[in-house]
N, C-alpha and C positions, 0 to 999 in steps of 0.2 A: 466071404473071406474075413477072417478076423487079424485087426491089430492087437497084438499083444502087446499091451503098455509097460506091463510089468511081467518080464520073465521068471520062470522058474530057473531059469540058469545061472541069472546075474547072482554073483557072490557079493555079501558086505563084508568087508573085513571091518571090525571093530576098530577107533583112532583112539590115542590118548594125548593127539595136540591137533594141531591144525591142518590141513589138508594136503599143502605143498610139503609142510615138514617133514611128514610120515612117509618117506619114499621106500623104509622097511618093510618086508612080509607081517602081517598079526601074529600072534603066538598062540591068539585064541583061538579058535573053533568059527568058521563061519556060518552064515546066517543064510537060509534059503529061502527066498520073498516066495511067497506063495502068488501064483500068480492071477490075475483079474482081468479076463480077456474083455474086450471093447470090439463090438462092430462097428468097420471104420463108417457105416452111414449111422453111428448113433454120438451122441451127446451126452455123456455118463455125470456130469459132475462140471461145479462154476471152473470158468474157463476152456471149457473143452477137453477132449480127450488128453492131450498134452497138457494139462495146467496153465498155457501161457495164450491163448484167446487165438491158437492158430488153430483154422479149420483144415479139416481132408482137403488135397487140391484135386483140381479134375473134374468139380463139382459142375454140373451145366445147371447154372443158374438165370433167373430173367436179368437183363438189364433194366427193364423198366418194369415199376408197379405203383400201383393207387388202390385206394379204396373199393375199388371197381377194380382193376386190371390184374390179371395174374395172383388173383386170391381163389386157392386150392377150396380153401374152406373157415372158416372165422365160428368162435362159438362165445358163450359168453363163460365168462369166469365171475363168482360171486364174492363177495366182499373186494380186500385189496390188499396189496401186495407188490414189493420190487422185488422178489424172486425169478430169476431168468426159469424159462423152463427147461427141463431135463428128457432128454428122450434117449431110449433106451427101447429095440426091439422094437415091437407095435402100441409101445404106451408113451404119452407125454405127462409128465410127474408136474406139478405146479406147487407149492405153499401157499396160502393167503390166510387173511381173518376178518374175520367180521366182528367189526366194534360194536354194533350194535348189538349182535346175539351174544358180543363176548367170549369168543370161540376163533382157535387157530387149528386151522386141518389140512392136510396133503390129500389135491385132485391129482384123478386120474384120468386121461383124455385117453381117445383112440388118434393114435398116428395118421389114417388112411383118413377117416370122415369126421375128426374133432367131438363125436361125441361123448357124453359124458360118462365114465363106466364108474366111476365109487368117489366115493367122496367119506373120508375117515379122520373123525373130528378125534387132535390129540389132546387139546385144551379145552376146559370148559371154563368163563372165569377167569380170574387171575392176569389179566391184560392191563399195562400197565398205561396212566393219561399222563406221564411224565415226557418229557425229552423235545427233539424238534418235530413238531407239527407238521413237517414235511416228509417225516422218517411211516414205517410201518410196522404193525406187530408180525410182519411175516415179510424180513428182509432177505433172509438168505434164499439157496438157493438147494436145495434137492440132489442128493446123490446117491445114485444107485450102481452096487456091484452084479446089476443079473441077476441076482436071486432076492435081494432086501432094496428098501430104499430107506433113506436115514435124512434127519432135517433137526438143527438147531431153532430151539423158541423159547426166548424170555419170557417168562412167565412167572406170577406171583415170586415177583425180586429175587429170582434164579433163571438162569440156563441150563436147563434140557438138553438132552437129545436125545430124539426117538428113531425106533426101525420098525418098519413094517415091513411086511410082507410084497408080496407084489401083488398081491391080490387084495390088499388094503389092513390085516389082520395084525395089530399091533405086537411087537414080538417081546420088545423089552422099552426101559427106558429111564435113564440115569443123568442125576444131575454133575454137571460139570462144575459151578461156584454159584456162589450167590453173585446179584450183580445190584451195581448202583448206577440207576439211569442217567445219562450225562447226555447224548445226542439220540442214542437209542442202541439198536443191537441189529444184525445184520450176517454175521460169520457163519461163513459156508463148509460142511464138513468138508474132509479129505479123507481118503480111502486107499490105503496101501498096506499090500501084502494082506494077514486076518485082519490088521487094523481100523479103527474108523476114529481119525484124528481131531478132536476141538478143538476151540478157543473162546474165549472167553473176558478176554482184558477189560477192565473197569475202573472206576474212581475207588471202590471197595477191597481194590485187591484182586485179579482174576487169579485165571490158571487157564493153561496148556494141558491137554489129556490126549492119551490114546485108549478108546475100548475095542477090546473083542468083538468084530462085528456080529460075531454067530450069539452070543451071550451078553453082551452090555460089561463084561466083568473090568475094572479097570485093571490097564497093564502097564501105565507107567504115568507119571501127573509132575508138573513142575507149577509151580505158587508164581506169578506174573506180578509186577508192579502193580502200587495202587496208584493207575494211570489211565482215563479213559482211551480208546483205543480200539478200531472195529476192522480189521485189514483179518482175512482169512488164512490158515495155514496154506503154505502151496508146497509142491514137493517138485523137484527140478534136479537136474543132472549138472554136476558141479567134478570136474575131472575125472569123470568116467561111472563115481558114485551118487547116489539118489541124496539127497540133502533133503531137511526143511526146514524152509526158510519161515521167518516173522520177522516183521519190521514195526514202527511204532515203538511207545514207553522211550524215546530219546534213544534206540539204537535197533539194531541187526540183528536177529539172533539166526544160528545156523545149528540145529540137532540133528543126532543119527537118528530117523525115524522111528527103528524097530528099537531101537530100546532108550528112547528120550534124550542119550546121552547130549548133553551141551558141548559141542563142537567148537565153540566160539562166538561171544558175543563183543559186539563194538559199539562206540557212537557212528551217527552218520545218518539218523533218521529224526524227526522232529516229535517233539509226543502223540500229538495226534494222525495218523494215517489212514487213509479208507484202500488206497490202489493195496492188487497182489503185484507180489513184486515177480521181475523175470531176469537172466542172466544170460549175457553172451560167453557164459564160460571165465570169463575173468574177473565178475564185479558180476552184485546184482546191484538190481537199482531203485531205489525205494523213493518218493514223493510222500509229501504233505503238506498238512494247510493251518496248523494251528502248534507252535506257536507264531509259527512263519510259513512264508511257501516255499520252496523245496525241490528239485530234482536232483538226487545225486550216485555216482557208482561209489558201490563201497567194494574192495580188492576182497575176490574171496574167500583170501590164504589166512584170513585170523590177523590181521598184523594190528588193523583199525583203520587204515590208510585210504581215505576218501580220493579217488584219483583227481575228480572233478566235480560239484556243483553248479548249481545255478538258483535265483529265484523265481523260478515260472510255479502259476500254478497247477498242476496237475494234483488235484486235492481226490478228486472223488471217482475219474474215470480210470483205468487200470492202464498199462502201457503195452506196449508189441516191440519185439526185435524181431530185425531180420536182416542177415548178411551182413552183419558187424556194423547196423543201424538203426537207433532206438527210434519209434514214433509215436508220440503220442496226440493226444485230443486234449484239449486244456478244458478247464469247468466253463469258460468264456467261451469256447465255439474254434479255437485257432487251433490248425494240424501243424505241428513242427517235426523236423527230424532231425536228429543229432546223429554224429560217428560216435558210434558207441565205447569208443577208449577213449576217445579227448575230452568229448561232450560240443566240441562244433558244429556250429547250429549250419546245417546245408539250407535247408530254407523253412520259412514256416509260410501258412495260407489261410485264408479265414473262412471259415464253413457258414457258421452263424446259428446265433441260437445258445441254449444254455444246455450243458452235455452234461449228465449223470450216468447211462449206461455206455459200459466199455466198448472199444472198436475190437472188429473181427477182421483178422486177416485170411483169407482166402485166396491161394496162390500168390500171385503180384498184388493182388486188390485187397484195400482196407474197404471194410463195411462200416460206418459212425453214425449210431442214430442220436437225435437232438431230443430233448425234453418235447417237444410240441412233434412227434412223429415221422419228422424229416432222417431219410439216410442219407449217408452222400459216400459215394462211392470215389477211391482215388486211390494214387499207384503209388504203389511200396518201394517206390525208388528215391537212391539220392540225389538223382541228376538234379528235378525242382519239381514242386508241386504240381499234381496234375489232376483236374477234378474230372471223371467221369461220367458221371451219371449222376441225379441229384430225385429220388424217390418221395413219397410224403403219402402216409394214411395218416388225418388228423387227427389228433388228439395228445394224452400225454404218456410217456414213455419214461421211464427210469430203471427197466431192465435189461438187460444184456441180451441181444438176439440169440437164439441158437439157432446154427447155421450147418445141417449134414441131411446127407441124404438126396441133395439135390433141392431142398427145401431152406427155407428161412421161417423161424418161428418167432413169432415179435409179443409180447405181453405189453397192448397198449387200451391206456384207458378212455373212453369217450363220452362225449355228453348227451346223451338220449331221452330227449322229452324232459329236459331241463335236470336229468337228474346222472351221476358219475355212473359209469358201467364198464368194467374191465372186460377186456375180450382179448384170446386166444387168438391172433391168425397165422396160418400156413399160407407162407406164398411160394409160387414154384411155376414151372411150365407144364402145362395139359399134357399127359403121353398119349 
C-alpha cells in the first residue's frame, strides 16, 4: 500500500503576501505537484516520510534490545559518517568518507540481510581538515524519490549535490555555492514535486537552490546571508498549503517551494541553528545555540510575531509535535514538553547522556538515542514524563534512527580491537 505524500491533485495557488492575508482566489494558473509515492514501510529522506521525525504507527516493534537481543542483522560500514540511513524498497542508502583515502561515497545495503550491494565513490580528494573535529565529511543524510537517490557533500570549498541512480551509476551533479568552513556542513536534501531542494548557508555567503531531479538543471536559486548555518530545508503543510521552511542567519524564512518564491521572512531565530524546524499549524518553531540558546514559535502569518520563547538548549537534536505539544530532547540528555501555543512547560525528565541524534516518534512512543548508544523509550503525553523502556548497543551514535517497516535502523560506531568501526544495525522481532 503506498502513502502518497505528495498528491497529484493538491493545487498551489501562487501568494503575493502572506498566508492568512491571501484569503482571495490566485489570478494565476495553478501548479500541479507531480507526485512521489512513498511505501509506508520505507524511510525516503532526513526526518521520515513526513519531514517532521513521525514514524508509520502500528509498527510492532521490540521493546527490549542489546547487542546481543533482537538484532535482525548488523554489518559493518567503512569510513564515517553522521548520516541517518535511508530506506527505500529493499535498499538501505548510507553516505560516509573515508579521511584517509580522501573519498566521500553513497552505500548501498540490502534491507532483508545488511549485505553490501555497491559502494559508488562521488568524491575523490578535495576533503576539507577545517571545522569541528567532532563534525564529518559525510553529514547529511540520503534521499531518495524511487528511482534516483541524491546526497549533498562539501567538497574542495563547495557544495555539491549528486544523483545516482539506484543501482549506484552517477546521473548528474551540480554545484550549489562555494562554502567557507565554520563548524562544518551537514544539510539534507529535500525532494518535492520534479524538484530536489539545497542548501547551503555559510560565513562566504550561501544559497538556497532547487534542481531538476531528472537533469540537475537549476530551476530557481536565492543568494543566503553570509552567516554560518547548517539546519536543512523542510517542507510542511502550513494552512492547507506545502511551505518551506528555513530557519537560522537571525531569522524564519518560509518559500513557495515550486518556484522559490519568498513568502515571508522574520526574526525569531538565532544565527546559528542545526534542528529542522516543525509546525502545529500556527508557529513553527526553530531552536538554536549560538549566539544563544533558544526555543521559540514564530506565527506563521508573516507578521514577525514570536508568540513565545525560552532559553533551553535544543541546539543540535531536531523537535516533534504532537496534539498541540512540542517535545523535545535537549543536547544535555533532558526530555521537556511544552503546549505548543503558550510554550508551558508540562514537565521535563532527565534521560542522561549527551544527544546529537533526533527523537522518533512512533505512535504514543518517542524513541531518543544518546551519543554512547543508549535509547530510551517514553510517552508522547502531556500528563508527565513517563520512561518506558531504556535500550543500549554500545558505542557512539550521532545519527538519527530510521524507524519503518517494523524495523529500527541505528548507524553506530564501535571500538573493535582498539580501533573505530561503524556498523549498520537492523533491530526488530524474528517472523
Amino acid at each position: 500500500m503506498l502513502l502518497r505524500f505528495l498528491r497529484s491533485s493538491v493545487l498551489l495557488l501562487p501568494l503575493f503576501c502572506c498566508d492568512l492575508a491571501c484569503t482571495g482566489a490566485a489570478s494565476d494558473p495553478v501548479s500541479i505537484v507531480e507526485p512521489i509515492d512513498v511505501a509506508a514501510d520505507d524511510w525516503p529522506w532526513w526526518r521520515g516520510p513526513t519531514h517532521n521525525g513521525v514514524a508509520v504507527a502500528g509498527q510492532t516493534l521490540p521493546a527490549a534490545w542489546s547487542a546481543l537481543e533482537n538484532v535482525l542483522w548488523k554489518t559493518p560500514v567503512p569510513g564515517r559518517g553522521h548520516g541517518s540511513p535511508t530506506v527505500v524498497g529493499e535498499q538501505v542508502f548510507l553516505a560516509t568518507a573515508d579521511e584517509q583515502q580522501q573519498t566521500q561515497s553513497v552505500l548501498c545495503f540490502d534491507r532483508k540481510t545488511g549485505e553490501r550491494l555497491w559502494t559508488t565513490e562521488v568524491h575523490s580528494g578535495g576533503l576539507s581538515d577545517k571545522g569541528n573535529k567532532r563534525a564529518t565529511q559525510a553529514s547529511g543524510t540520503v534521499a531518495c524519490d524511487g528511482e534516483r537517490v541524491f546526497i549533498n557533500f562539501l567538497n574542495r570549498d563547495a557544495v555539491d549535490t549528486t544523483a545516482l541512480s539506484r543501482e549506484g551509476e552517477q546521473l548528474w551533479q551540480q554545484k550549489i555555492t562555494g562554502y567557507v568552513v565554520h563548524q562544518g556542513y551537514g544539510s539534507s536534501p529535500l525532494l518535492y514535486g520534479s524538484l530536489v531542494i539545497v542548501t547551503a548557508d555559510n560565513k562566504g555567503g550561501g544559497a538556497i537552490a532547487a534542481f531538476d531531479r531528472a537533469t540537475g538543471e537549476t530551476v530557481w536559486r536565492h543568494d543566503r546571508p553570509e552567516k554560518p548555518n547548517y539546519p536543512s530545508p523542510i517542507l510542511l503543510p502550513i494552512n492547507g498549503r506545502d511551505r518551506l521552511l528555513l530557519t537560522g542567519c537571525n531569522m524564519v524564512s518560509c518559500f513557495e517551494p515550486l518556484t522559490g518564491e519568498v513568502l515571508w521572512e522574520t526574526a525569531g531565530a538565532t544565527t546559528e541553528c542545526v534542528t529542522s524546524t516543525v509546525t502545529d499549524g500556527t508557529h513553527v518553531f526553530t531552536s538554536g545555540g549560538y549566539p544563544r540558546n533558544h526555543v521559540a514559535a514564530v506565527r506563521v502569518d508573516g507578521t514577525g510575531e514570536v508568540a513565545w520563547d525560552n532559553d533551553v538548549r535544543v541546539y543540535v537534536p531536531s523537535m516533534l509535535i504532537h496534539k498541540g505539544h512540542l517535545y523535545a530532547v535537549t543536547d544535555a540528555g533532558v526530555a521537556i514538553c511544552w503546549k505548543s501555543d503558550t510554550g508551558e512547560e508540562l514537565w521535563k525528565g532527565r534521560l542522561g547522556g549527551t544527544f546529537n541524534a533526533s527523537p522518533v516518534l512512533v505512535g504514543e512512543t518517542i524513541y531518543a538515542t544518546n551519543e554512547a548508544g543508549t535509547t530510551f523509550l517514553f510517552r508522547a503525553s502531556p500528563d508527565n514524563f513517563g520512561l518506558l523502556a531504556k535500550n543500549a548497543i554500545p558505542g557512539e551514535v550521532f545519527a538519527t534512527p530510521a524507524i519503518c517497516g517494523n524495523r529500527i535502523y541505528l548507524r553506530i560506531a564501535e571500538q573493535q580491537d582498539g580501533k573505530r568501526q561503524e556498523m549498520l544495525y537492523c533491530v526488530g522481532l524474528r517472523e
